[in-house]
C-alpha positions in Angstrom: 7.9 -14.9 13.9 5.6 -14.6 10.9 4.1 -11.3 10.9 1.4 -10.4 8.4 1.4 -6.3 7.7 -1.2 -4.4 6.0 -0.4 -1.5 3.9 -3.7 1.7 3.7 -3.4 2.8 7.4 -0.5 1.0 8.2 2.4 1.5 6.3 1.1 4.5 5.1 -1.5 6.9 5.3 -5.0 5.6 3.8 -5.0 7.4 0.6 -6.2 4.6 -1.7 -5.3 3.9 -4.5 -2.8 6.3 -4.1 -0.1 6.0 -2.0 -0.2 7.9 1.3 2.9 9.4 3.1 4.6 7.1 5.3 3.5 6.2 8.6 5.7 7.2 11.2 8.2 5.0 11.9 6.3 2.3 10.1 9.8 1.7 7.9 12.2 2.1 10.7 10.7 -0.7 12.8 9.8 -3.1 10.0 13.4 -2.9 9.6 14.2 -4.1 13.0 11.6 -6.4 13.0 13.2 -8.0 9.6 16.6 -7.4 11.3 15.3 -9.6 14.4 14.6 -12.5 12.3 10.8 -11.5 11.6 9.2 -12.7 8.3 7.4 -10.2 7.1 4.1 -10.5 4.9 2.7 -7.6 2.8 -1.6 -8.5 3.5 -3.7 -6.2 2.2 -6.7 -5.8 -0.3 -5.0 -3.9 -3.0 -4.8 -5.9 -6.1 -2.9 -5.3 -9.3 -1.2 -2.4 -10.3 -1.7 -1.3 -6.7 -0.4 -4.2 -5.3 2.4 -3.5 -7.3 3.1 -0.2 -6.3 2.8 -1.0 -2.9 5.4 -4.1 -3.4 7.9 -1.1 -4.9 7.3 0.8 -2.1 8.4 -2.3 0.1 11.4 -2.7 -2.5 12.3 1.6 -2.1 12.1 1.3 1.5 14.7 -1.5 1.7 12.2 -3.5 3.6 12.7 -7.5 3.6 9.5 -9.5 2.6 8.7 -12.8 3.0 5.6 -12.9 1.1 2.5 -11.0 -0.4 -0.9 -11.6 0.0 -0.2 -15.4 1.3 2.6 -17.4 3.3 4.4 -18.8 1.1 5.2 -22.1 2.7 1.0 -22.8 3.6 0.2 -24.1 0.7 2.1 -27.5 1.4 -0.5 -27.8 3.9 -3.5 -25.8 3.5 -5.7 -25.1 0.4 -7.2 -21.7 2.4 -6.6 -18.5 1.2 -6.1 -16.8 4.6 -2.2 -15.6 5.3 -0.9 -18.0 7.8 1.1 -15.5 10.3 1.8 -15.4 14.3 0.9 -11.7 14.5 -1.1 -9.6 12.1 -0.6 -5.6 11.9 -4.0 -3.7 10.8 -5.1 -0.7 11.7 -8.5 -2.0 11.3 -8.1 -4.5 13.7 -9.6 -4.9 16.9 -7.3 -3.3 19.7 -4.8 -2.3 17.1 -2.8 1.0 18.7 -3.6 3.9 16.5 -2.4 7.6 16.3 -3.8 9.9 14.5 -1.1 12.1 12.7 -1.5 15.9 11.6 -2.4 15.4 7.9 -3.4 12.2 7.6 -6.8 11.0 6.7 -7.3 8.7 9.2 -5.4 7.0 12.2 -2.5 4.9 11.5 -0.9 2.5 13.1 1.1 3.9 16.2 4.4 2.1 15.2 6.3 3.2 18.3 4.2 0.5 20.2 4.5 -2.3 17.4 8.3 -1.7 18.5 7.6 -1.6 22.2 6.4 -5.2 21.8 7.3 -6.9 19.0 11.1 -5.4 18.8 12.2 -4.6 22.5 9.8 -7.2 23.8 8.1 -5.5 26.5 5.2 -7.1 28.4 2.7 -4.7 27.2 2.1 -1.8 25.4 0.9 -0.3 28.8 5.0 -0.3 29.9 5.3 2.3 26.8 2.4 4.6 27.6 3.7 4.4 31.3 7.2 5.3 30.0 5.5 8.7 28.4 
């Protein structure tokens, strides 16, 4: 699976242009998802130097991407800008699970339910709040 990942709110916590501390468990799952065969792409709107840094924070992390900012395969057959992925990881999105951690902020991606899902392939995040 293709899974596009944004960075402010999600890997970390939304201190743009800095660089937030890390979400929780944000690095330990992308690591299983990578492990599990997962293609990983870094989509956010940072630009430049602070695309870079968040690329070396990928690359300190000992995370796996398979792209930034686009697929890297699409353009073979599409000219549109939009990352091609299967799931997309935003704490801005709609539904997105969300904690909100002492310290940071904003909420965050709750990463124990990304892993839930994506990882252990539950039905739902419902079976993990259930679990609780």
């Amino acid at each position: 699976m293709i899974i596009a990942v944004d960075f402010d709110g999600t890997c970390v916590d939304h201190r743009y242009p800095d660089i937030g501390a890390t979400a929780p468990s944000a690095v330990k799952v992308m690591k299983a998802l990578v492990d599990k065969g997962n293609q990983l792409i870094l989509w956010t709107m940072r630009s430049g130097d602070e695309l870079e840094e968040s690329l070396r924070w990928f690359a300190i992390h000992d995370i796996q991407l398979y792209g930034a900012q686009t697929n890297p395969t699409q353009a073979a057959w599409t000219a549109s800008p939009k990352c091609y992925a299967h799931v997309y990881i935003d704490d801005a999105a709609f539904g997105a699970p969300v904690i909100h951690p002492e310290g940071f902020s904003r909420p965050c991606i709750d990463w124990r339910i990304v892993h839930a899902v994506l990882v252990k392939g539950r039905a739902s995040a419902a079976a993990l709040l259930d679990a609780d």
